[in-house]
C-alpha positions as CSV (number, residue, x, y, z in Angstrom):
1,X,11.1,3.7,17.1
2,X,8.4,4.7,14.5
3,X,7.3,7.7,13.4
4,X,4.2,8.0,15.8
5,X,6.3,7.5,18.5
6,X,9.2,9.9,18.1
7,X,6.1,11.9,17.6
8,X,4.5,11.2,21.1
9,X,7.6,11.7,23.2
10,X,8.2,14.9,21.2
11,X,5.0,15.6,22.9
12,X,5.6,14.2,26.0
13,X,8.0,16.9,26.1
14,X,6.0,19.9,25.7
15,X,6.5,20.0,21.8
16,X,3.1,20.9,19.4
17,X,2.9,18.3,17.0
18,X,0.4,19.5,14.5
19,X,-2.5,17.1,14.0
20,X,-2.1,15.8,10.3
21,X,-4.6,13.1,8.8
22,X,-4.7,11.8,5.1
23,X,-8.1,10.3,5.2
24,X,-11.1,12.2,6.1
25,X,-12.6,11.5,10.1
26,X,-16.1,12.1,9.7
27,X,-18.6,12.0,11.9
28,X,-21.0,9.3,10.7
29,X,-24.9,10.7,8.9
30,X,-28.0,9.2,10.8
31,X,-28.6,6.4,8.1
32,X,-25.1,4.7,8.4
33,X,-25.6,5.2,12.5
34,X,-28.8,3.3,12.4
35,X,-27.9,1.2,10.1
36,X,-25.0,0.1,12.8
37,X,-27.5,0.2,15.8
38,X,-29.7,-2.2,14.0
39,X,-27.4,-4.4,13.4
40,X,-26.9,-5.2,17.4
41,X,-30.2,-6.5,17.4
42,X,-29.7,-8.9,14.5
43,X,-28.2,-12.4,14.8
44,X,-24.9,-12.5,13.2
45,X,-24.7,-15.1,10.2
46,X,-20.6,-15.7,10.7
47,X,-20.3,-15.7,7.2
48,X,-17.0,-15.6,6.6
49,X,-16.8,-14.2,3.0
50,X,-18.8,-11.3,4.0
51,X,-22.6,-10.2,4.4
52,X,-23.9,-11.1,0.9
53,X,-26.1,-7.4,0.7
54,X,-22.0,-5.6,1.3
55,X,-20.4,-7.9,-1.4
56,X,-23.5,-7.5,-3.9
57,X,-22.7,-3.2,-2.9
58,X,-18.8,-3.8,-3.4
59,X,-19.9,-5.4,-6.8
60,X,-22.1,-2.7,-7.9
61,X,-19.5,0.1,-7.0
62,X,-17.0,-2.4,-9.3
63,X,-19.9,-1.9,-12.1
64,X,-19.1,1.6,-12.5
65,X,-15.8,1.2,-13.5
66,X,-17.0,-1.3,-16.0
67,X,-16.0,-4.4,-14.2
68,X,-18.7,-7.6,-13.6
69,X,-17.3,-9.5,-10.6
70,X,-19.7,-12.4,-9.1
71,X,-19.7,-11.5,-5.6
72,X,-20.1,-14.9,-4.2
73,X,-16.8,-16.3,-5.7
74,X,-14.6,-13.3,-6.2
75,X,-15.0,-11.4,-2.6
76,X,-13.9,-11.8,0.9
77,X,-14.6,-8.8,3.6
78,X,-11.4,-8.5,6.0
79,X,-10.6,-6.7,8.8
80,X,-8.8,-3.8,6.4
81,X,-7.1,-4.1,3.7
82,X,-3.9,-4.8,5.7
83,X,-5.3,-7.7,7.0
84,X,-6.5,-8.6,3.4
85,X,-3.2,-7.9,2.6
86,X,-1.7,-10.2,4.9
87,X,-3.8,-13.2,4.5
88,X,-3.6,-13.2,0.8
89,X,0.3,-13.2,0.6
90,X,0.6,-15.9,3.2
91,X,-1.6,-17.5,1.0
92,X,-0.7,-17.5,-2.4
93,X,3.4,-17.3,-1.1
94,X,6.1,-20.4,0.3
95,X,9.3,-19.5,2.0
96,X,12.1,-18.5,-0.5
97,X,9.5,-17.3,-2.8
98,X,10.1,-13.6,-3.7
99,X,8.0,-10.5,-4.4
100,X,8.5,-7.5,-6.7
101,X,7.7,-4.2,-5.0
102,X,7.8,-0.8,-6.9
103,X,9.2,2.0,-4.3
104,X,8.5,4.2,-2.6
105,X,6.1,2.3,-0.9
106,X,3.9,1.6,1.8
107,X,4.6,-0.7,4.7
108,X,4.3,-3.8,2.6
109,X,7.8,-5.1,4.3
110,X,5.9,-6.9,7.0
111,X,3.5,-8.6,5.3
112,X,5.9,-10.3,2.9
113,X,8.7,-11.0,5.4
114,X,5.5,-12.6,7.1
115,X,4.6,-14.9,3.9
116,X,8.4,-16.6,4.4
117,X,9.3,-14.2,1.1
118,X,11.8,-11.9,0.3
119,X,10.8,-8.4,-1.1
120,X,13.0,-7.2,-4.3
121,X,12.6,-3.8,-4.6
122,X,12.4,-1.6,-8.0
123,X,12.8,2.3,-7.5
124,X,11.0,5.1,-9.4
125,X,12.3,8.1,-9.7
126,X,11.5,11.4,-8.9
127,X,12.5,12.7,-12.3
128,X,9.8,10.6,-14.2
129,X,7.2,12.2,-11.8
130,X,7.3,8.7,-9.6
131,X,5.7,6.7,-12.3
132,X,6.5,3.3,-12.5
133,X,9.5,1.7,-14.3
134,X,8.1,-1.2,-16.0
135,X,11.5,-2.4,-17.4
136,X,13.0,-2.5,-13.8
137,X,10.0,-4.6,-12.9
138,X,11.4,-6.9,-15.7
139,X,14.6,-6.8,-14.9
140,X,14.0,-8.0,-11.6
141,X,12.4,-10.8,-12.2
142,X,14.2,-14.5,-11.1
143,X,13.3,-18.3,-10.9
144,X,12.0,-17.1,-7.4
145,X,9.7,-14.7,-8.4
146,X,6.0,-15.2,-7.8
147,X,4.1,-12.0,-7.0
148,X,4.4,-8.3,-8.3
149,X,2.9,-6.1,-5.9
150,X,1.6,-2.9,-6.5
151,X,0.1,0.2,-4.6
152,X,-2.6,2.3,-6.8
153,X,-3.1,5.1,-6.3
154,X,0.6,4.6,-4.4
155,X,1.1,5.3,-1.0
156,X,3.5,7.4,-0.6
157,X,3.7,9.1,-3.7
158,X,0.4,10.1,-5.7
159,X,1.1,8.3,-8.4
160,X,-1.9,7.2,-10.6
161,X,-1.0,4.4,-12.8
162,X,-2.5,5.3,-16.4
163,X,-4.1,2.0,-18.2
164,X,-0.9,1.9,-20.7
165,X,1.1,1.3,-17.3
166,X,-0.9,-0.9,-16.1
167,X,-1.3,-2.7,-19.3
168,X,1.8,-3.4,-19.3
169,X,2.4,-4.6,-15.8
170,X,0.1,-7.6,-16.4
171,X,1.7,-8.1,-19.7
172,X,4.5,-8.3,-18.0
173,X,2.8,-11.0,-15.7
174,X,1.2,-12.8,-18.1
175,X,4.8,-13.5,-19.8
176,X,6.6,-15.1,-16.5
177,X,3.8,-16.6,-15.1
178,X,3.3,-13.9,-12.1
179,X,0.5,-13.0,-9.5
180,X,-0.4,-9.5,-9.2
181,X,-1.3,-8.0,-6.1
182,X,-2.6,-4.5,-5.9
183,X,-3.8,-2.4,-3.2
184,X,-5.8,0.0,-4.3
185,X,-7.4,1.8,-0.9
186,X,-7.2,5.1,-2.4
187,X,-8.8,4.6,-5.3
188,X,-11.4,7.4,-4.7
189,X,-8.9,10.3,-4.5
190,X,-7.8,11.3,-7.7
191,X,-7.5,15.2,-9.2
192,X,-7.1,17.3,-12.3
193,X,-9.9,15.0,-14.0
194,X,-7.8,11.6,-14.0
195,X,-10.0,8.7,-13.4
196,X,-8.8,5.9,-11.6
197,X,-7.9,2.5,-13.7
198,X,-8.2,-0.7,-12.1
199,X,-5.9,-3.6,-13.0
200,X,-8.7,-5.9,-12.7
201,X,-9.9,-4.8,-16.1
202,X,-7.5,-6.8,-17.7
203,X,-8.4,-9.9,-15.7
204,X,-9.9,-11.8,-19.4
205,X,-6.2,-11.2,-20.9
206,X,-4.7,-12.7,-17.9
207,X,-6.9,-14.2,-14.7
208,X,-3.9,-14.0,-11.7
209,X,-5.3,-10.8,-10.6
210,X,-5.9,-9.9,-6.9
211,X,-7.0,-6.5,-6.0
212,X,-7.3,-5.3,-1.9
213,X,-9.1,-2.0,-0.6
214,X,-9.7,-0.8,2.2
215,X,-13.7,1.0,2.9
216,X,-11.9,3.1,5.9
217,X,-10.7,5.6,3.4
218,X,-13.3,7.4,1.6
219,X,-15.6,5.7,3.6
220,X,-14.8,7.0,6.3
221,X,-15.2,3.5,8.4
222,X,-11.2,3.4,9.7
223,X,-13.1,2.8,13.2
224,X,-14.7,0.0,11.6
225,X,-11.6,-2.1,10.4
226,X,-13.1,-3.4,7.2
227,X,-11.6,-4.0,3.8
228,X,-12.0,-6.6,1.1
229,X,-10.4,-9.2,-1.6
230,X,-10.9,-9.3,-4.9
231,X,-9.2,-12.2,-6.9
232,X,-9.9,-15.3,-8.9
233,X,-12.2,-17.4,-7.2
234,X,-9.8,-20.6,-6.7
235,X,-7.8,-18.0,-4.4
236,X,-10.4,-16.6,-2.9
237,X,-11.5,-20.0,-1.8
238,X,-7.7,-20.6,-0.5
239,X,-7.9,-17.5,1.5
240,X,-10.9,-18.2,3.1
241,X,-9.9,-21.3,4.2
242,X,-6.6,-19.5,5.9
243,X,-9.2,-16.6,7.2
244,X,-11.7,-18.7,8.7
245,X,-9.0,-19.9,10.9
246,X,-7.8,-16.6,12.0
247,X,-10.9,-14.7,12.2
248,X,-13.9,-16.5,11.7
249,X,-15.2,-13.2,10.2
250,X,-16.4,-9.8,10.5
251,X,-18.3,-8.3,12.7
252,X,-22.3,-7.9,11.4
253,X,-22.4,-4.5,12.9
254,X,-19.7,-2.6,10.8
255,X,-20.7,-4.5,7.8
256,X,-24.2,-2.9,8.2
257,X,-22.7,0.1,8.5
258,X,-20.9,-0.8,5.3
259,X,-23.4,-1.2,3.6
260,X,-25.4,1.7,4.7
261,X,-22.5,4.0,3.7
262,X,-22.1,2.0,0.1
263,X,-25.9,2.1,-0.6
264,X,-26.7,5.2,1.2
265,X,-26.6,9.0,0.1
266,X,-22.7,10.0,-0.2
267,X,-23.1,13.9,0.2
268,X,-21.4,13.9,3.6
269,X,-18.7,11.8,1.7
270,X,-18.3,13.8,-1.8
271,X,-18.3,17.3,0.3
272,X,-15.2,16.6,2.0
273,X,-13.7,14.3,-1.3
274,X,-14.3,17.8,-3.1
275,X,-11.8,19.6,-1.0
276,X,-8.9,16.9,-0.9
277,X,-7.9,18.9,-4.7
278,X,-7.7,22.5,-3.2
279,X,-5.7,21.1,-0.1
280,X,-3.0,19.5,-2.1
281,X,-2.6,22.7,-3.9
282,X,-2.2,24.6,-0.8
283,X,0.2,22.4,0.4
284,X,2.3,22.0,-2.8
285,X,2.6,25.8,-3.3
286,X,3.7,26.3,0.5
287,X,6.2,23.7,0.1
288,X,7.8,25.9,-3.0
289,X,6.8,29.1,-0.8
290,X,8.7,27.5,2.2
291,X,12.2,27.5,0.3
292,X,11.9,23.8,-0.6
293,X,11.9,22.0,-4.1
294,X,9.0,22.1,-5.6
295,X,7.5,18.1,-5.2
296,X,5.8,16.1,-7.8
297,X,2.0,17.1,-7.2
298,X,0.3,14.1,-6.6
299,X,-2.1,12.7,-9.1
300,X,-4.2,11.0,-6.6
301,X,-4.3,10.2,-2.4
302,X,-3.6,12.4,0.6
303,X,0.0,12.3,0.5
304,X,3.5,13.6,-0.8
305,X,7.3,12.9,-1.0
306,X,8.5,15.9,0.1
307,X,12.7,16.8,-0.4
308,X,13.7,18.4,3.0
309,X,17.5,17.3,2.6
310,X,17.9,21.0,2.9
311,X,16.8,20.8,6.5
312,X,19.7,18.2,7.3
313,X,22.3,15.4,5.6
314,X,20.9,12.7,7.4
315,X,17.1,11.5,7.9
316,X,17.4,11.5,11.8
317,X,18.8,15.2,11.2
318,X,16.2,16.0,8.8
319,X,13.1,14.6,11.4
320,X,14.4,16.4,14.6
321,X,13.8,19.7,13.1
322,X,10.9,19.1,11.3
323,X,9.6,17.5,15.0
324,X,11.2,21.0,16.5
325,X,8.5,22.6,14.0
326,X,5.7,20.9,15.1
327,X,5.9,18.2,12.0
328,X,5.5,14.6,12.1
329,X,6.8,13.1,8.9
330,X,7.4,9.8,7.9
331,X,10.9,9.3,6.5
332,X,11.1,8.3,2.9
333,X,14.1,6.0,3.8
334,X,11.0,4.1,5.7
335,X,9.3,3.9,2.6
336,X,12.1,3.0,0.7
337,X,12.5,6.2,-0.8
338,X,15.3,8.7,-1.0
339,X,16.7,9.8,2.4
340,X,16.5,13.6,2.3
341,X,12.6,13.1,1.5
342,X,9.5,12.6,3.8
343,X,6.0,11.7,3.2
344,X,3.5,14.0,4.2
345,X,-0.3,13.8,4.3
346,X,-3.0,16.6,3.8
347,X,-6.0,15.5,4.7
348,X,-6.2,17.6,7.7
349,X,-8.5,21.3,7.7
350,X,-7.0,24.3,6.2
351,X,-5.8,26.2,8.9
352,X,-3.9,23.1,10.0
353,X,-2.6,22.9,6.5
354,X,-1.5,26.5,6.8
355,X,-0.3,26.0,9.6
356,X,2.2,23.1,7.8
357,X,3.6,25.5,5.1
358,X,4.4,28.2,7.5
359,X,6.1,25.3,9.8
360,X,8.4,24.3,6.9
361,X,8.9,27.7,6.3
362,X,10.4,28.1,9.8
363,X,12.2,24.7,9.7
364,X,13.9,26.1,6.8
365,X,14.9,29.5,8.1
366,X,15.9,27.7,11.3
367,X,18.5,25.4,9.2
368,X,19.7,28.8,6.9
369,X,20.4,30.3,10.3
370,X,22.0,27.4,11.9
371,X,19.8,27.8,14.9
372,X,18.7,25.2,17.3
373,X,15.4,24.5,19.0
């Protein structure tokens, strides 16, 4: 049973299950809105790389982190960058094949077990602040290795990759021959000043480069579905063939609104961007204020690996009374992360946040007194 739905029958049964979110839900500004209700009217192209006016705005975005992509050959819109995900494993993978995965980590199980490969996973640690341990990358490398994947900023941690890191990822590559896959959907959270660094900038050194994001995050466009591809154009043409037979391709009416949202004023974006900073202060210091270790605060994202193995010895332990509390956590044995930890998110309003820290609080007084919900 996953998260969500331990969550919903804890509801079911009466329980308050506060209403967390990492990415902001915005309502969407007038020109992004008729920018969509134009686009009924218009005859779909069925291009299935994309609307060329949302891959020419993808490629100016690029610009500003001093990268030239051609946006005919190098980008594919998907349905999210799950699906971008997915496509581009199954496409660049065989069966046997295997696929280097720093942890924690998002969901990325699915997608490789779906490709026929194996995932080999290489865990940070906590004590290094969840950065990533480039010589367990290399050590993990076989005959059977193809792909390194990465997650940047990563999901679940906050961990912002500097350029040395990532330097050295693709150096890494470069030396056994390996593809390397990034996601890279929260790109546009980052805090204390750090700047994002995109592994694509070191595409001249070594080419076998493929980058996925999603447009629902700071976009605000998760009802929208829409994502893209970045890679070298022989696998971008391999991945269109695979997509064309699975979707055809996007919708014209949320690419419109894509583009309206890339091209568009961003105030109604960078308003609630600003806030994401304060919020994971708020939550960090409740954590600490709660009785709980104090957790690595997260360079980047809407998310942290909490340690709540004071709350139980086991993760089902430790999820029952953080449900009991109103909390819906993801364990960090799901993200193949230390048991006693969850991920959670803080994306939500501050008196929801509040409400958090004073939850854990109470989780944690409820364990000290051995009392049951």
């Amino acid at each position: 049973m996953s998260t969500r739905d331990r969550a919903l029958r804890t509801a079911r049964g009466g329980g308050r299950i506060l209403p967390l979110i990492g990415a902001p839900v915005l309502p969407m500004p007038a020109h992004v809105r008729r920018a969509a209700q134009e686009a009924l009217d218009e005859p779909d192209p069925r291009d299935s790389r994309g609307l060329p006016e949302l891959r020419a705005a993808i490629a100016a975005e690029l610009s500003a982190y001093g990268l030239d992509v051609d946006p005919e050959r190098r980008l594919l819109i998907t349905h999210g960058a799950m699906q971008g995900l997915s496509v581009v494993l199954r496409t660049v993978l065989a069966p046997g094949d295997e696929v280097i995965v720093p942890t924690p980590t998002f969901f990325f199980d699915g997608a490789v077990r779906e490709a026929g490969a194996s995932p080999v996973y290489v865990p940070s640690r906590e004590s290094d602040g969840w950065a990533l341990d480039v010589a367990g990358l290399e050590a993990a490398i076989s005959s059977r290795t193809r792909v390194i994947l990465l997650c940047n900023p990563n999901n679940p941690t906050g961990d912002l990759p500097d350029a040395a890191t990532l330097s050295a990822v693709v150096d890494l590559a470069a030396q056994h021959g390996l593809l390397v896959v990034s996601d890279d959907s929260w790109q546009h959270f980052t805090y204390d000043g750090r700047r994002y660094q995109p592994i694509e900038a070191y595409a001249e050194r070594w080419p076998h480069i493929v980058t996925i994001t999603s447009l629902s995050k700071y976009y605000a466009l998760a009802s929208w579905r829409l994502g893209y591809v970045l890679g070298p154009p022989s696998i971008v043409d391999a991945v269109e063939r695979r997509f064309q037979w699975e979707s055809v391709c996007c919708g014209i009416v949320p690419q419109r609104a894509a583009v309206a949202a890339l091209t568009g004023p961003r105030d109604w974006l960078q308003d609630a961007l600003s806030e994401y900073q304060a919020k994971r202060d708020l939550v960090c210091d409740g954590i600490v204020a709660a009785g709980l270790p104090e957790p690595v605060r997260p360079a980047a994202g809407a998310f942290l690996l909490v340690d709540c193995s004071a709350l139980g010895s086991t993760s089902s332990e430790i999820e029952d009374v953080l449900l009991q509390n109103g909390i819906a956590a993801v364990r960090g044995a799901d993200l193949h992360g230390p048991a006693g930890h969850v991920r959670l998110v803080y994306g939500a309003d501050v008196p929801t946040l509040s409400a958090l820290t004073g939850a854990l609080a109470a989780a944690v007084e409820q364990t000290r007194g051995g009392r049951t919900v």
